[in-house]
C-alpha positions in Angstrom: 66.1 112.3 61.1 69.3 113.8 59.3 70.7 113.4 56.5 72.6 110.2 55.9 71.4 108.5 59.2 70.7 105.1 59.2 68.2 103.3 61.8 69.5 99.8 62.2 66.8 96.6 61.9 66.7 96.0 65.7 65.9 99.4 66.5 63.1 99.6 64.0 61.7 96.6 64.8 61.9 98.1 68.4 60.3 100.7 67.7 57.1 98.9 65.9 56.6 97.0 68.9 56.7 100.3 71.5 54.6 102.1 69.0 52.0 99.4 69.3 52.3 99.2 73.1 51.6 102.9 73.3 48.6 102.9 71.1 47.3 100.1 73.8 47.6 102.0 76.4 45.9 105.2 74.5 43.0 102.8 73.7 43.1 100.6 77.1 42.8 97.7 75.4 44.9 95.3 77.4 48.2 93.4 75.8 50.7 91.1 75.9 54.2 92.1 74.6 56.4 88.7 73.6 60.0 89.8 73.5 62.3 87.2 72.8 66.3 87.1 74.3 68.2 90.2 74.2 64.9 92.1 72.5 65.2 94.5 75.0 62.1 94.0 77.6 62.9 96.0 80.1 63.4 98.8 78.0 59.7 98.3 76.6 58.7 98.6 80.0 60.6 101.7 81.1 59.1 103.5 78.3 55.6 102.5 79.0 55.7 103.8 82.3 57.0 106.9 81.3 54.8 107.5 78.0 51.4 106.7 81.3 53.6 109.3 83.5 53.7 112.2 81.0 50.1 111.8 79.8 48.1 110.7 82.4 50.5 111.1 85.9 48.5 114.2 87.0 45.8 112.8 86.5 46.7 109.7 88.3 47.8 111.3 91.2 44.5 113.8 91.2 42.5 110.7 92.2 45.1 109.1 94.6 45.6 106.4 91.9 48.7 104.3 90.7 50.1 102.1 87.8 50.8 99.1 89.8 53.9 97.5 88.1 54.8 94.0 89.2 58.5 92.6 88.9 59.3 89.4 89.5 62.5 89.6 91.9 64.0 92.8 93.8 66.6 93.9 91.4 64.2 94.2 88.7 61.9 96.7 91.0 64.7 99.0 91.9 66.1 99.1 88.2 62.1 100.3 87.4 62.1 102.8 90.5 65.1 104.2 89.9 64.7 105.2 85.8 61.3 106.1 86.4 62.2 108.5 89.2 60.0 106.9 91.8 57.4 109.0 90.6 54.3 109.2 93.1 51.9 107.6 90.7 54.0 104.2 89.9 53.9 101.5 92.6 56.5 99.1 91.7 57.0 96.0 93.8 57.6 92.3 94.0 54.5 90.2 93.4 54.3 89.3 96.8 55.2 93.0 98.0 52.0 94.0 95.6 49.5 91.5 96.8 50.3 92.1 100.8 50.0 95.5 100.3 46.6 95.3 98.5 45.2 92.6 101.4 47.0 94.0 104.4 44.1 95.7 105.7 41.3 93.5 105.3 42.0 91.3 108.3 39.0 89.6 109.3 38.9 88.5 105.4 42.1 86.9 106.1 41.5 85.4 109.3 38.1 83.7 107.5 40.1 82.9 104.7 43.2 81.7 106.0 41.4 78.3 107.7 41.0 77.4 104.6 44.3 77.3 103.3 46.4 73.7 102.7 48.2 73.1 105.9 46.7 75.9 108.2 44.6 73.9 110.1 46.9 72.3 111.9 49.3 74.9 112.7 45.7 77.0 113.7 44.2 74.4 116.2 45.7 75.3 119.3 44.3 78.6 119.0 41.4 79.4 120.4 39.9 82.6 119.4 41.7 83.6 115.8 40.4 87.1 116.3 42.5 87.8 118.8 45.3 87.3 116.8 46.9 89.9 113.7 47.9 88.5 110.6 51.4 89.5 109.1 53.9 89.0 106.5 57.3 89.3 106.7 60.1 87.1 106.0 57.9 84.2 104.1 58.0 81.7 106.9 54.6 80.4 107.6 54.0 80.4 111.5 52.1 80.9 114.4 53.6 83.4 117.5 51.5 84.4 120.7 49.6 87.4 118.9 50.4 86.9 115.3 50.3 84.9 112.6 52.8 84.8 109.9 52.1 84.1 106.5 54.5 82.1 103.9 55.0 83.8 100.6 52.6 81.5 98.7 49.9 82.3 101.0 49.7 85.7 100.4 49.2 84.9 96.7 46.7 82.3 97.8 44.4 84.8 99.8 44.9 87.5 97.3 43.4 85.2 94.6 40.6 84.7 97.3 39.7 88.2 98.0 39.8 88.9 94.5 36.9 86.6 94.0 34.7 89.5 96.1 33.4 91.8 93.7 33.8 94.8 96.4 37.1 93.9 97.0 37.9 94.5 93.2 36.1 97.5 93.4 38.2 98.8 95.8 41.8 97.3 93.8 40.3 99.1 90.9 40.0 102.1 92.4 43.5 101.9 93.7 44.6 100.5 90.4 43.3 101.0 87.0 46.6 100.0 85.2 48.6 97.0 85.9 52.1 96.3 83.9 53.2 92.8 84.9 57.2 92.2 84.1 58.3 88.5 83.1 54.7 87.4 82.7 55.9 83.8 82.4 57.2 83.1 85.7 54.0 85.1 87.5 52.1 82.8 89.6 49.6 80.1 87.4 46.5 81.0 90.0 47.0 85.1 90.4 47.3 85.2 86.6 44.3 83.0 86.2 42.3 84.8 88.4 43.0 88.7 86.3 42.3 87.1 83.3 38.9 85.7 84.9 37.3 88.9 86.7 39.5 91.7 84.6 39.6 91.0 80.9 36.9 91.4 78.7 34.9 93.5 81.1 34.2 96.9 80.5 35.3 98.2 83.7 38.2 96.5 84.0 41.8 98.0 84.4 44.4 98.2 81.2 46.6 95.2 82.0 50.2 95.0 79.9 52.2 91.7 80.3 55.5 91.9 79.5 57.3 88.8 79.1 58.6 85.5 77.0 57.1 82.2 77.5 60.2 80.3 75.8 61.6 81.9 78.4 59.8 80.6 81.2 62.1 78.0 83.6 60.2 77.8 87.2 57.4 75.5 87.6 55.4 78.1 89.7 55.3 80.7 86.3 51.7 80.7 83.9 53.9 80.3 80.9 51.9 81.1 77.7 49.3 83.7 78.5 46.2 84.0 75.9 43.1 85.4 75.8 40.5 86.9 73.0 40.6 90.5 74.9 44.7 90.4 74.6 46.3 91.8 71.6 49.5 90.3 71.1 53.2 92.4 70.7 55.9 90.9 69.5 58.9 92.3 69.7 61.0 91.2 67.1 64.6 92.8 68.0 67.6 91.6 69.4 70.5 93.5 70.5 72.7 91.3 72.6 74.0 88.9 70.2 75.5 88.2 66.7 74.6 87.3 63.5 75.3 83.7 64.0 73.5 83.5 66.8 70.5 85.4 65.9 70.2 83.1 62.4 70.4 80.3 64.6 67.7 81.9 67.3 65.5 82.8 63.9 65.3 78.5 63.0 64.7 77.7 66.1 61.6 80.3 66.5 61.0 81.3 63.0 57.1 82.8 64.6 58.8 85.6 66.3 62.2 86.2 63.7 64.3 88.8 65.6 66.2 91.5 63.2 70.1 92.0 64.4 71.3 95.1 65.8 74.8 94.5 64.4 74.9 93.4 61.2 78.9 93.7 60.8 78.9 90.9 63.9 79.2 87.8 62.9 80.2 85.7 65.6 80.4 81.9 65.6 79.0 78.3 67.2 80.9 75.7 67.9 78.9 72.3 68.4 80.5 69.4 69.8 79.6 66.2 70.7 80.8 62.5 72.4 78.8 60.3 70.4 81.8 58.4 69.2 83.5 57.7 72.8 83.5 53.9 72.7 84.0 53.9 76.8 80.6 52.4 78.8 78.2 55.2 79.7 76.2 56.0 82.7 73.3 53.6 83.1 71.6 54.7 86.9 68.1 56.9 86.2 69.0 60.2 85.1 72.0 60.0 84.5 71.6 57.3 81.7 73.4 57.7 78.3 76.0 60.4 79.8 79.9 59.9 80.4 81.5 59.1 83.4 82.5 62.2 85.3 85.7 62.0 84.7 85.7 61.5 81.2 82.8 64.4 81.1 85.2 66.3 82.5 88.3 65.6 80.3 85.8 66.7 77.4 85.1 70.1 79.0 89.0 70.8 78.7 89.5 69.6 75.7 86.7 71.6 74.6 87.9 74.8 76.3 91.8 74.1 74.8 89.8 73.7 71.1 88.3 77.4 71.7 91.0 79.3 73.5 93.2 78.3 70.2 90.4 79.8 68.2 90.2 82.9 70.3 88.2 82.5 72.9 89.2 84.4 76.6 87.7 82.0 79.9 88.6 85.0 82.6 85.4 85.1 84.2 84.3 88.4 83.1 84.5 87.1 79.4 82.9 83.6 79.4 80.0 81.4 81.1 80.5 78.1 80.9 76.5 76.9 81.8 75.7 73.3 83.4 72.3 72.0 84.1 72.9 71.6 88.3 75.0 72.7 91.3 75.7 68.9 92.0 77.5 68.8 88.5 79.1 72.4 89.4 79.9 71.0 92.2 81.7 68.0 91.1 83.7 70.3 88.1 84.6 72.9 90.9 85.8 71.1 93.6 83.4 71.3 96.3 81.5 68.2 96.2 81.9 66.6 99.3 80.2 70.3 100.8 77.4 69.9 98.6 76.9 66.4 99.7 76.2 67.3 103.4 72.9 69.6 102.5 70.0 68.3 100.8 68.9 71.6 99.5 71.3 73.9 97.6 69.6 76.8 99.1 71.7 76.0 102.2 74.9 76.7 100.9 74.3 78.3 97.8 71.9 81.2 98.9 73.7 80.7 102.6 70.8 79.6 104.4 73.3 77.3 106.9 74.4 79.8 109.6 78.1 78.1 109.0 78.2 79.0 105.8 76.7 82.1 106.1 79.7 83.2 108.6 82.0 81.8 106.1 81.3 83.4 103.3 80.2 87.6 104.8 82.8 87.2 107.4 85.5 84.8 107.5 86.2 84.9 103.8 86.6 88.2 103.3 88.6 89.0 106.7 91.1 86.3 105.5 91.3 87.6 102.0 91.5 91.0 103.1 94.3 90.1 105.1 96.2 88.7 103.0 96.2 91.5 100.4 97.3 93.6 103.5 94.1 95.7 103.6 93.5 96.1 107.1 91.3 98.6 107.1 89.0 96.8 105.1 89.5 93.6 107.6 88.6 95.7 110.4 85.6 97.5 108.6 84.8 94.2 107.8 84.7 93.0 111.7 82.3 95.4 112.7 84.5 96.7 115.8 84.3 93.1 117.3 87.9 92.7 117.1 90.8 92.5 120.0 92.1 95.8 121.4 95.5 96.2 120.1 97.1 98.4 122.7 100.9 97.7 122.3 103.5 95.6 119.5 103.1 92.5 121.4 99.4 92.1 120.9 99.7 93.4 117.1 102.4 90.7 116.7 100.1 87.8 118.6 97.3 89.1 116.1 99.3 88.7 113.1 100.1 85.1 114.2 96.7 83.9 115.2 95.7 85.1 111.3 98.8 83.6 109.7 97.7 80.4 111.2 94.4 80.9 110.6 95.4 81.1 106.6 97.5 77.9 106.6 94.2 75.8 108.2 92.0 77.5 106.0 94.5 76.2 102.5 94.8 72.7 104.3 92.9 71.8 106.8 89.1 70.4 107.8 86.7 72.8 108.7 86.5 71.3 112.3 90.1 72.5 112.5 89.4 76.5 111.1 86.2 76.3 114.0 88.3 74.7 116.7 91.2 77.6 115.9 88.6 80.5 116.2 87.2 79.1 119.4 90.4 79.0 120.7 91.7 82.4 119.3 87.6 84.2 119.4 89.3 86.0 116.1 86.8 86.1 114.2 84.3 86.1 116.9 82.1 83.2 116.0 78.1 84.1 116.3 75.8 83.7 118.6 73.5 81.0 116.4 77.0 78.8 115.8 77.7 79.2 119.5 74.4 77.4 120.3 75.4 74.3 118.0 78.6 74.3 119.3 77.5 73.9 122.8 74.7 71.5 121.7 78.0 69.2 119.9 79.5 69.5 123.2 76.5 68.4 125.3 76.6 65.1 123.0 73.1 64.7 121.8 71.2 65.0 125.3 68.0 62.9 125.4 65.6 66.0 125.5 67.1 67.2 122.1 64.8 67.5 119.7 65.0 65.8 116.6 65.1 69.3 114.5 68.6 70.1 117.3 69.5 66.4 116.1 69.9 66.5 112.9 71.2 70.1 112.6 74.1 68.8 115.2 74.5 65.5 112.7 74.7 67.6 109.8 77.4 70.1 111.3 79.5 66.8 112.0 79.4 65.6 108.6 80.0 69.6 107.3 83.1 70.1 109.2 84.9 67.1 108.8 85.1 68.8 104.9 88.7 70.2 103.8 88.0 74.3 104.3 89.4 74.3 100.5 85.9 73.5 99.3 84.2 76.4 101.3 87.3 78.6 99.4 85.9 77.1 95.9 82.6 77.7 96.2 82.8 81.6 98.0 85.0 82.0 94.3 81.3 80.5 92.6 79.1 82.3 94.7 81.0 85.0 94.0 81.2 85.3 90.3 84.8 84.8 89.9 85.1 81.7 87.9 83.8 80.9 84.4 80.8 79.0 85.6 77.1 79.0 86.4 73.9 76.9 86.2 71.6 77.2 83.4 68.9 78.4 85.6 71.1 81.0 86.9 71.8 83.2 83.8 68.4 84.1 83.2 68.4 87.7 82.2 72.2 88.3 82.0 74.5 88.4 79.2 78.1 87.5 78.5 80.2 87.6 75.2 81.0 84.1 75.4 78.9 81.4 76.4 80.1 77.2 76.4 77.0 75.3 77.5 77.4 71.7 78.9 74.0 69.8 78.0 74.3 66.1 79.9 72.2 64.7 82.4 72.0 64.7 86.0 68.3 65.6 86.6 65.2 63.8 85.8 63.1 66.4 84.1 65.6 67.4 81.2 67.3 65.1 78.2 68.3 67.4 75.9 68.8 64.7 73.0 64.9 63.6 73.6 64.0 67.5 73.6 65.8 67.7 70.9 64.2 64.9 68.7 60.4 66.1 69.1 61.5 69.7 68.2 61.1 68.5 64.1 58.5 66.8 64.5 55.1 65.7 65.9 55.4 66.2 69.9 53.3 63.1 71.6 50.4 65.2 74.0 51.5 63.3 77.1 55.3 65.1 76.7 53.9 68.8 75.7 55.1 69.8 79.4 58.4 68.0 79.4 59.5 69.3 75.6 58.4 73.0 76.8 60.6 72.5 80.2 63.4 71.5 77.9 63.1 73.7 74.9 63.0 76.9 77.2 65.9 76.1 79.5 67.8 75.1 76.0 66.7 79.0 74.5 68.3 80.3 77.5 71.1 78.9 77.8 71.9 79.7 74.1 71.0 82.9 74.0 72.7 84.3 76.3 76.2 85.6 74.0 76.9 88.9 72.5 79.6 86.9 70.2 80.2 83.9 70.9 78.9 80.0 71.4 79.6 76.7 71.9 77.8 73.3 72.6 79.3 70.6 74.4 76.9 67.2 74.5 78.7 65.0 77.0 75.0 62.9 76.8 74.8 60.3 73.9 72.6 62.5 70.7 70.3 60.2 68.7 70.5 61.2 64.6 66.8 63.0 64.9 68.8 65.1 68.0 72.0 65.9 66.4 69.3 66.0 62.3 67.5 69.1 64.8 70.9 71.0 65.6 72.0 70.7 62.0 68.9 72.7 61.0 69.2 75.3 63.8 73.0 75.8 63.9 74.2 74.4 60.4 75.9 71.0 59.8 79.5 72.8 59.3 79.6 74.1 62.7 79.0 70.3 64.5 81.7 68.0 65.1 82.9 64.7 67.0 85.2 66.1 69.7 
């Protein structure tokens, strides 16, 4: 170290923790490494894998073995692949990616093993011989074709928690496998998880297994949560270089067993707390929404609140500031697309594009119109894919530009129906083949050998297009990432250097205020599971800035509630808005 150079308290604390994880893995005695928001997890990992590459990768790939590490979602595997080099003796993949690839070949297992399954009986009983048939996994969708059988992403965990009861089986995954490094632990799947810990740990010839994770960060029902065991040694990481001084103090009280030390100590930062206790208006009284403020008056908050903090310095452009709400309905609602998100059940549909409409709107016709109108043809074109109009003299260039400026003044003021009806007329942008079909189904008025699935699809696509095309504008501009907000869920991981969180109601399973009493003080067993749900989406959420943070209750706090946030955050920094 030279002279004069000082190591700051995160990076020490840092390096205690990788120290410990490497003298683990020297000693293969399996661990779990607890590292809190912004401790720098990934980074833990990274480091792991390359410590096992440079002293045992040779080795490794002597005996044709491999470090099986197991991410939880895509971008996490191809962040690992890529800073480790892809070297030959790390198998990184999704859980599910992992477990196919370890079952894939044992098929008569799974065709004995598969009957057994919830719900497989009865997609199986029209077949008569199962061996004829091959078992595969592809996209997740559990079905049954003329030769194959396709598996849903839960079963593959399912039947990988069955063969794992075999002891040859686990010979053979051993032999494959003699390290495992599982990434966000807390969200891995309850049964897979159960069943390591049951025929791995504490056995002599079991593999070195590393979990690397949070459970006060764990939001998804499917995750284990809290993993112990008497063969674990625990890790905690007790860094944190994401956010400031404020934050972290306030981090510290709320989880004083694993304090994180501040890699800034010159950032101070600041929260802002406000609340509505005081509105003297009548509250919401219908099931979960109880004790919160009307919409609109929620809403009137939110801009008071976000005039309060841009006079105190704050910047909303959307690569600046979060502003965090508990669900899409209530995004929805604040963004302006809530009549769209009342014609899907599921937010999948329109969210992660799911409906074929809005799956054309938002990779084709969105982007061709904006495209256009910036006067960046080329990219319009690229866009298009070649399925454009041959443009052989002015004339048709001239008919094109129309057909698009009209296009653009339906799209910024009329229905849906009427952008669909103009490209069916115009066939610029071709529509696809999959809306084609429920077109001519809408045309064919519900003939009586429909089936119900045709039905309601065409009943749905009514309800869908008689929706002004502005709302399919405002939530292309959420989807993609330019405006301010986001659900809680949806941050996980990420970072911003200012956060506003909106904690109201709106879904069953969370009240904040109630979360918020039982923190101080004795939690009744029966409402473990609810005040863990809560208290981890809450330690999200809040600590997810570099700088800054505000609170907004628009949900009535009881005295315990608002008593709780006094000791976390400080009285001084909570006020009536």
């Amino acid at each position: 170290m030279h002279e004069g150079f000082m190591i700051n308290p995160a990076e020490l604390a840092a390096k205690e923790s990788l120290d410990r994880v490497y003298e683990c893995i020297t000693g293969r005695r399996s661990f779990v490494l607890e590292a809190g928001a912004g401790a720098g997890k990934t980074y833990t990992l990274i480091h792991s894998l390359k410590h096992i590459i440079k002293n045992e990768g040779p080795e490794l790939i002597r005996k044709n073995q491999k470090v099986a590490c197991i991410t939880y979602t895509n971008v996490a595997r191809d962040e690992i692949e890529s800073r480790t080099d892809r070297h030959p003796a790390i198998f990184t993949a999704t859980i599910h990616a992992f477990c196919w690839s370890i079952i894939k070949d044992f098929q008569t297992r799974l065709r004995e093993k598969l009957q057994q399954l919830d719900k497989w009986s009865e997609r199986l009983k029209e077949i008569t011989d199962i061996k004829n048939y091959s078992i595969q996994y592809e996209l997740g969708y559990p079905r049954v074709t003329n030769n194959q059988i396709m598996l849903g992403h839960n079963d593959v965990l399912s039947l990988t928690v069955c063969l794992l009861d075999d002891i040859k089986f686990r010979k053979l995954f051993l032999m494959r496998y003699p390290i495992i490094l599982i990434d966000e632990y807390q969200d891995t799947d309850k049964l897979f998880v159960k069943s390591l810990k049951q025929h791995f740990l504490n056995k002599p010839d079991g593999p070195l297994i590393g979990f690397f994770g949070d459970h006060w960060q764990k939001i998804y029902n499917t995750g284990c949560g809290k993993i112990e065991h008497d063969d674990l040694e625990v890790i905690g990481k007790r860094a944190n270089f994401r956010s400031s001084k404020a934050i972290i103090d306030g981090l510290n009280k709320m989880r004083p067993e694993l304090p994180q030390e501040i890699s800034d100590p010159l950032s101070i930062g600041s929260i802002n707390i406000y609340h509505t206790n005081q509105w003297e208006g009548v509250r919401r009284t219908e099931g979960h929404w109880r004790d919160d403020l009307p919409s609109d008056v929620a809403h009137n908050y939110l801009e008071k609140t976000k005039a309060k903090l841009i006079i105190s310095g704050w910047d909303f452009s959307p690569d600046k500031t979060k502003i965090l709400m508990l669900t899409h309905n209530v995004l929805a609602n604040e963004q302006g697309y809530q009549n769209l998100a009342s014609v899907f059940s599921r937010n999948e549909s329109y969210i992660k594009k799911e409906n074929p409409y809005m799956a054309f709107f938002m990779d084709v016709l969105e982007p061709v119109c904006i495209a256009y109108e910036n006067r960046k043809y080329g990219e319009m074109f690229s866009i298009l894919e070649g399925n454009t109009p041959l443009i052989r003299s002015h004339s048709d260039k001239k008919n094109l530009a129309s057909q698009m400026d009209k296009l653009l003044s339906y799209r910024k003021s009329e229905s849906i129906d009427k952008v669909i009806n103009h490209l069916l007329l115009t066939k610029y942008p071709l529509l696809p083949e999959n809306i084609m079909k429920i077109e001519n189904d809408l045309l064919n008025n519900y003939k009586d050998d429909f089936t119900e699935h045709q039905k309601e699809i065409c009943e749905q696509t009514l309800k869908l297009k008689a929706v002004s095309y502005q709302e399919v504008i405002a939530v292309n501009k959420f989807i993609e990432e330019k405006t301010p907000f986001a659900t809680k869920h949806g941050v996980k991981g990420a970072e911003f250097e200012n956060v506003l969180v909106v904690f109201g109601r709106g879904w069953a399973m969370y009240n904040f205020s109630q979360m918020l009493e039982y923190a101080l003080n004795d939690i009744p067993p029966e409402k473990l599971e609810f005040f863990e749900r809560n208290r981890n989406l809450f330690y999200v959420a809040v600590s997810r800035p570099k700088k800054r943070l505000a609170l907004l209750f628009t949900q009535k706090l009881s005295d315990p509630a608002i008593e709780t946030l006094s000791t976390w955050f400080g009285k001084d920094s909570i006020e009536f808005l």
